[in-house]
C-alpha positions as CSV (number, residue, x, y, z in Angstrom):
1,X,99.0,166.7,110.3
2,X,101.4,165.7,113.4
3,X,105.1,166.5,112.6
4,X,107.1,163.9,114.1
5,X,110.1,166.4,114.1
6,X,107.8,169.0,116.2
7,X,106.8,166.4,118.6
8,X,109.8,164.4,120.4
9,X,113.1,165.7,121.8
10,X,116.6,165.8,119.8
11,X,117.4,163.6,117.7
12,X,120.7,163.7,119.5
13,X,118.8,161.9,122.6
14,X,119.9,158.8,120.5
15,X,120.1,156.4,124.5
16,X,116.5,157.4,125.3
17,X,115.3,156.3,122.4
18,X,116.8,153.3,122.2
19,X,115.4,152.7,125.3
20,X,112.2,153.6,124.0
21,X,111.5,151.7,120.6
22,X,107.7,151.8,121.0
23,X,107.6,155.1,122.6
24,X,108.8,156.4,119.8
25,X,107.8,154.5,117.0
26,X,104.6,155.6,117.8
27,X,105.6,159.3,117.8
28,X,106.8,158.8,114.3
29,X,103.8,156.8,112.3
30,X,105.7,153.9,112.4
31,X,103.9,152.0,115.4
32,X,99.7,152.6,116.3
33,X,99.6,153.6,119.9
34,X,98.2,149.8,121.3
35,X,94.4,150.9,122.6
36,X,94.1,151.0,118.7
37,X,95.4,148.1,117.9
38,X,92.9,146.3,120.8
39,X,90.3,147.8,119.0
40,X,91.1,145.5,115.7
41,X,90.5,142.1,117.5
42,X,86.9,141.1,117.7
43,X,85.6,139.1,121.1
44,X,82.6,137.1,121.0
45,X,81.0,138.3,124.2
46,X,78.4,139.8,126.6
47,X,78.5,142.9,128.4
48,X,75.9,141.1,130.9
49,X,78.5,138.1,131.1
50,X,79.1,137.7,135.2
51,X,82.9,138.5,136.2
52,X,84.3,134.5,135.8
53,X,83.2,134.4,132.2
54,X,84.8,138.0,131.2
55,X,87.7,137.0,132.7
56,X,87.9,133.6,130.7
57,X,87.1,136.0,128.0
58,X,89.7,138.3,128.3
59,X,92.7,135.5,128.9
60,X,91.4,134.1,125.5
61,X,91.8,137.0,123.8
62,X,94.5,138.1,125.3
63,X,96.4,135.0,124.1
64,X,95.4,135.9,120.3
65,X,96.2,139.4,120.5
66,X,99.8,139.3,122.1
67,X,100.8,136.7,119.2
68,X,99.8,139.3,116.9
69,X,102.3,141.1,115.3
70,X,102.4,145.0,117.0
71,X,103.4,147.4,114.4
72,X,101.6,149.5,111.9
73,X,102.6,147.9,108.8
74,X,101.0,144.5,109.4
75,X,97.8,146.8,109.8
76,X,96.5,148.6,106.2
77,X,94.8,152.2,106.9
78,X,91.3,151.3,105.7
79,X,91.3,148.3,108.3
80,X,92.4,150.7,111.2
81,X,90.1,153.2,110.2
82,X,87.1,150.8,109.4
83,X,83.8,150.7,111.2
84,X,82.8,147.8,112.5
85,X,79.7,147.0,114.8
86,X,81.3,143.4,116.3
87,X,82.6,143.5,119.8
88,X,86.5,144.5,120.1
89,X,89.2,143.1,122.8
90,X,89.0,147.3,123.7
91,X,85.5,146.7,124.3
92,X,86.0,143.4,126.5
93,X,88.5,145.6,128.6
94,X,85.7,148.1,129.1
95,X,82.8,145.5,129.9
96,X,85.5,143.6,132.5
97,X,87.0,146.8,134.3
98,X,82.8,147.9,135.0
99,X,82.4,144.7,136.1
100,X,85.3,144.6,139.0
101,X,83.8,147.6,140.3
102,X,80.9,145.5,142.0
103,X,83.6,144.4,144.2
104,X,86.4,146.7,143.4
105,X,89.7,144.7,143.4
106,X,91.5,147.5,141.1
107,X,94.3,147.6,143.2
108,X,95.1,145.8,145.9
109,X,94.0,146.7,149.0
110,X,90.7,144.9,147.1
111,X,88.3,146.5,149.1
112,X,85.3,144.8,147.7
113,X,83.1,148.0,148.0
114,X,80.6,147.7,145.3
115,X,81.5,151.2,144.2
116,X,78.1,151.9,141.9
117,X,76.5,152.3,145.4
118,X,79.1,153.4,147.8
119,X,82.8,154.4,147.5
120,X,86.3,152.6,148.0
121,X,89.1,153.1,150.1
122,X,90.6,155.4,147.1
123,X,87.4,157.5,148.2
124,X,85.9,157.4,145.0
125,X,82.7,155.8,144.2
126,X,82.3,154.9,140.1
127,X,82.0,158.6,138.9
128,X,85.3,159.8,138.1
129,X,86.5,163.2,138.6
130,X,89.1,165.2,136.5
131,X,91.0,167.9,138.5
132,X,92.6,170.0,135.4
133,X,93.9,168.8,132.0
134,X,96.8,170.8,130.0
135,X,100.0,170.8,128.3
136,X,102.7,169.9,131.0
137,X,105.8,171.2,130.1
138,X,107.8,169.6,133.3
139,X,107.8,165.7,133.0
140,X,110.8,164.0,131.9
141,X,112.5,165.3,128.1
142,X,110.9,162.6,126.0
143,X,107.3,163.2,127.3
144,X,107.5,166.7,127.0
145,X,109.5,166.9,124.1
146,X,108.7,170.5,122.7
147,X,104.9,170.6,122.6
148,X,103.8,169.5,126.4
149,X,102.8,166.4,127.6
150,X,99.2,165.7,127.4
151,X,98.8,165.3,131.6
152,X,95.1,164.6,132.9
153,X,94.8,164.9,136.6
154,X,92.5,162.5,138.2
155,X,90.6,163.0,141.5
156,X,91.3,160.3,144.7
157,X,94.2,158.0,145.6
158,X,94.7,154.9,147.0
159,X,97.5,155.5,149.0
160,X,97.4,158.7,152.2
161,X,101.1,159.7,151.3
162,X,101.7,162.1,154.5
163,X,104.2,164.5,152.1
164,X,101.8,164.6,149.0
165,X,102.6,167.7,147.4
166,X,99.2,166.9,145.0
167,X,97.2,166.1,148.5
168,X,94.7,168.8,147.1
169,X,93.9,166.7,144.1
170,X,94.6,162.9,145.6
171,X,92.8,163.3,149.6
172,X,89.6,165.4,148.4
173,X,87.5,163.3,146.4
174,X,85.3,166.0,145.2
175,X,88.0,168.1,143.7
176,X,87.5,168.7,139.9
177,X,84.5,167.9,137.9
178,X,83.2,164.7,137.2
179,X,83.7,162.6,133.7
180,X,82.3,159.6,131.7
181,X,83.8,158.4,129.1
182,X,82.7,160.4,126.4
183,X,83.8,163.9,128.2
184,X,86.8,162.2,129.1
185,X,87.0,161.3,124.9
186,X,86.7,165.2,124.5
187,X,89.6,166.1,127.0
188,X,92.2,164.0,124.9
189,X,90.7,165.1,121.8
190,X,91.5,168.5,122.7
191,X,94.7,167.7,124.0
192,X,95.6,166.1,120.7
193,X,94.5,168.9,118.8
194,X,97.3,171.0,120.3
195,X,99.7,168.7,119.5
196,X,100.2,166.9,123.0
197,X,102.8,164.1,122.7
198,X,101.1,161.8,124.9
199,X,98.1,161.3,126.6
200,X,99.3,161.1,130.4
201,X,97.0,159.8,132.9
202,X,98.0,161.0,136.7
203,X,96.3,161.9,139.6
204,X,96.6,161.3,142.8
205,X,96.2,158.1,141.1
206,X,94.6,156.5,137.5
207,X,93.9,153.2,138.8
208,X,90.6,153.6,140.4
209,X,89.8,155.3,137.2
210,X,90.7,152.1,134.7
211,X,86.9,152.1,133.2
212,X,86.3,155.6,132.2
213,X,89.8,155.7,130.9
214,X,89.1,152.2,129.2
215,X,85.6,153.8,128.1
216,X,87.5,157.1,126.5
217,X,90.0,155.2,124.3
218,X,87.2,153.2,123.0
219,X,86.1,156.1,121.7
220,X,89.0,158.0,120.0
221,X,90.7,157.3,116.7
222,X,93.9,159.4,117.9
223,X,97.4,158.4,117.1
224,X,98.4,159.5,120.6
225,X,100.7,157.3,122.8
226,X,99.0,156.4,126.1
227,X,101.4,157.4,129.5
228,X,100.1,155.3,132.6
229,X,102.0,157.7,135.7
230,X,101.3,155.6,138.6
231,X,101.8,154.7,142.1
232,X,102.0,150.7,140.5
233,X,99.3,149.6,143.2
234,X,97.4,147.3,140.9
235,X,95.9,144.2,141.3
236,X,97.1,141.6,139.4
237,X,93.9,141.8,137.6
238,X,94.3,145.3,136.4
239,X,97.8,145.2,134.9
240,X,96.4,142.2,132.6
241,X,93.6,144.3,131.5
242,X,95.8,147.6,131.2
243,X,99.6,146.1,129.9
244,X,98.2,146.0,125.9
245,X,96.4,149.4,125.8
246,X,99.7,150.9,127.7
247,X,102.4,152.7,125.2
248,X,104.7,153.9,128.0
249,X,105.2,153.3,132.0
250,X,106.1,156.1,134.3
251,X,105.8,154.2,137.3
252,X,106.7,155.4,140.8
253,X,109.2,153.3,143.3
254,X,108.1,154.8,146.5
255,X,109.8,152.8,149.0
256,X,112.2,150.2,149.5
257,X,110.4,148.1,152.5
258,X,106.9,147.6,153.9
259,X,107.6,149.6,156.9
260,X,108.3,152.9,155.9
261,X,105.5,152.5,153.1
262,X,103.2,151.6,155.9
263,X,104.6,154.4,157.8
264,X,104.0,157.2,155.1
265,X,101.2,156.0,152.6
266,X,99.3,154.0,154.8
267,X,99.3,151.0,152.4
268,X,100.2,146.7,152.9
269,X,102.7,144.9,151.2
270,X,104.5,147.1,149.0
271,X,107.0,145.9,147.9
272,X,105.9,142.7,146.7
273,X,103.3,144.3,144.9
274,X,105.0,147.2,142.9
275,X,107.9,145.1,142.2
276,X,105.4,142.9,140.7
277,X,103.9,145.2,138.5
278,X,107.4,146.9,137.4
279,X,108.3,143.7,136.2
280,X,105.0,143.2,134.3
281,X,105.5,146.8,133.0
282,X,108.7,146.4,131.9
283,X,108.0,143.3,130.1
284,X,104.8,144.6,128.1
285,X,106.4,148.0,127.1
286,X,108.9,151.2,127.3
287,X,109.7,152.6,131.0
288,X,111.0,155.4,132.9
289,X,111.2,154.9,136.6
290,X,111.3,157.6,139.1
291,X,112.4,157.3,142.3
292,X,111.9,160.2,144.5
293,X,114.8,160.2,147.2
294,X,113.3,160.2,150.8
295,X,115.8,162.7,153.4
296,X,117.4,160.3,156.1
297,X,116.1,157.3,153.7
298,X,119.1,156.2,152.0
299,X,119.8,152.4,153.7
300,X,116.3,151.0,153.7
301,X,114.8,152.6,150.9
302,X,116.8,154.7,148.4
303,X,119.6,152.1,148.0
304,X,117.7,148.9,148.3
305,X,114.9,150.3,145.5
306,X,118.3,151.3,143.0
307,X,119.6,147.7,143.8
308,X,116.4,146.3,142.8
309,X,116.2,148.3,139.5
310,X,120.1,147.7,138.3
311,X,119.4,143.4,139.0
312,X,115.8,143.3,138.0
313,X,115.1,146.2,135.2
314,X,118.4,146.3,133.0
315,X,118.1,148.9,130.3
316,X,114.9,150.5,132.1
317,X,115.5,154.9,132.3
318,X,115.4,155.7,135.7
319,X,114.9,159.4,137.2
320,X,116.6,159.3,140.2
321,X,114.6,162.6,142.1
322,X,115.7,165.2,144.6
323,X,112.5,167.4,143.9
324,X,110.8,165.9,148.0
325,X,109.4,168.7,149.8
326,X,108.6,168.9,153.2
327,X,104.7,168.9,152.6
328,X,100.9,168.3,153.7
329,X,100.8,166.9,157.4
330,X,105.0,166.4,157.4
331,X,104.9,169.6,159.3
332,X,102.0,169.3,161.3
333,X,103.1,165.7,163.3
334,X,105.8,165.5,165.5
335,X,106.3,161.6,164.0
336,X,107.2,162.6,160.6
337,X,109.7,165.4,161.9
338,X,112.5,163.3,160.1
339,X,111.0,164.6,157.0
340,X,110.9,168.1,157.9
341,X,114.1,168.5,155.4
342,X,115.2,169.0,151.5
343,X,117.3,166.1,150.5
344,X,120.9,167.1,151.0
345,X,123.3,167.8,147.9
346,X,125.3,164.7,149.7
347,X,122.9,162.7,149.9
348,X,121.6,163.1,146.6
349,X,125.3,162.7,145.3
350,X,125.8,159.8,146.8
351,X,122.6,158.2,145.0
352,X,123.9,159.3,141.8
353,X,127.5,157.8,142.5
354,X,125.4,154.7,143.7
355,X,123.6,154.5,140.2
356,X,126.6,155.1,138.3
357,X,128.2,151.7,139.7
358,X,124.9,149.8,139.2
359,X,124.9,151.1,135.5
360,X,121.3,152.5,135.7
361,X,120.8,154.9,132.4
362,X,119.7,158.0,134.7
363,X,118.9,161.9,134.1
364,X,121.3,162.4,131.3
365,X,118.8,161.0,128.9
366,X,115.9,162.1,130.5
């Protein structure tokens, strides 16, 4: 039986988990983790349904489910635990996600590569791959807590980030070994079983990986909160299919311009995108930001991305980071020789000073 005193930080951290209601309701008993709750709903559909009619499907449903009342007492243990052979809205997610990747529009660089036959610009075709799964023990204080979060590392990426200190993992697609959903079931079983506080999916990047991860949680009964840590490249399409089966957001905020995301990730139009989704994200559930501070990048990315957060995000935990390293092809190209650096204790300083007046809730909690 899960202690909810082994599981979560002090009970002293009394700002984080405000800022975390869910997060930690769940922890507790109090709240199901919400890929159990989609399972509840049944959906009168087809697996064979073409992609227009899952769709018209899932915004149906979607409508019923978010006007249901989310927390565990509205739910009696013998319905949560019942077996039932109708279709569920988890199930729908499942069907739809397979679907999109006949055209894969996942995220959105929407490649349209029919990805059971060939592979996307993530590099991945529709076998997933799992690098390593374990305890992690460094993430932020509420997701490690005292027992580890439960971090799955997924093969591939979407973006070519030219300092990726994961590039191992994210820019070889055949790194790990490969997973369906039912191995992938057995992983976060396991991880559960030693106590993990939350399942965490991570790569590289989850994204291209949306229906084996849909596919796992249909299978699991576990009252484990489910962690999406992200680059926030999704399609429009995907944060609807993803926001009600998502406990808690640890999404990245890379850049704070298309240029320099162009520049270093090799990806269009990011700001309008992941400023899109962090919205989205921060409407649907709990959130910590991180924002990895870039050396020399203060003016068009580090303050800009704060400014955005402190107008746009209020009562969001942000991690503002000074972990970059100088890695992967920063020291091999004379173009990225700006990066060839730590952040500077000043710089970082002044980012911190910068939060302060902008009254972002930052590391203290976290």
């Amino acid at each position: 039986m899960r202690r909810p005193e082994e599981l979560g930080p002090s009970r002293t951290d009394q700002e984080a988990q405000e800022a975390l209601p869910h997060y930690y309701a769940v922890q507790s008993g109090r709240h199901r983790p919400r890929y159990r709750l989609a399972k509840l709903l049944e959906v009168d559909f087809s697996p064979e349904d073409g992609l227009s009619s899952l769709l018209g499907s899932h915004r149906a449903a979607a409508a019923t489910f978010r006007g249901l009342p989310q927390e565990e007492r509205a739910y009696p243990t013998d319905e949560l635990e019942r077996a039932t052979k109708a279709r569920s809205y988890l199930d729908l997610k499942v069907a739809l996600a397979q679907r999109m990747l006949e055209s894969c529009s996942l995220c959105e660089w929407r490649c349209g590569v029919d990805r059971r036959r060939s592979t996307g610009f993530c590099r991945l075709s529709n076998q997933s791959r799992v690098s390593n799964f374990f305890l992690h023990h460094g993430e932020e204080r509420p997701l490690s807590g005292r027992t580890g979060s439960g971090t799955i590392f997924f093969t591939g990426c979407n973006f070519r980030c030219v300092f990726c200190q994961n590039h191992d993992i994210s820019q070889d697609a055949s790194n790990g070994v490969p997973v369906d959903g039912k191995r992938l079931a057995l992983m976060m079983r396991a991880l559960s079983a030693e106590r993990c506080l939350n399942f965490n999916l991570v790569g590289g990047e989850p994204t291209p990986d949306i229906p084996v991860i849909l596919s796992a949680l249909s299978q699991l009964e576990e009252d484990v909160p489910v962690l999406w840590n992200s680059n926030m490249y999704l399609s429009e399409e995907s944060m609807d299919i993803i926001k009600d089966i998502v406990d808690i957001w640890l999404p990245d905020f890379k850049y704070g311009n298309d240029g320099c995301a162009s520049k270093f990730s090799c990806v269009k139009g990011y700001f309008e995108v992941v400023s899109r989704n962090h919205l989205e994200a921060h409407r649907f559930g709990d959130m910590i930001v991180r924002v990895l501070l870039l050396p020399g990048h203060w003016d068009c990315c580090g303050r800009p991305i704060l400014e955005w957060l402190g107008e746009n995000l209020p009562g969001a935990l942000v991690n503002v980071m000074d972990q970059y390293h100088p890695d992967y092809l920063v020291p091999m190209k004379d173009r990225l020789s700006g990066l060839r650096r730590r952040l500077s204790t000043a710089e970082f300083e002044e980012a911190l000073a910068y939060a302060d007046a902008l009254h972002i809730k930052y590391r203290s909690v976290i």
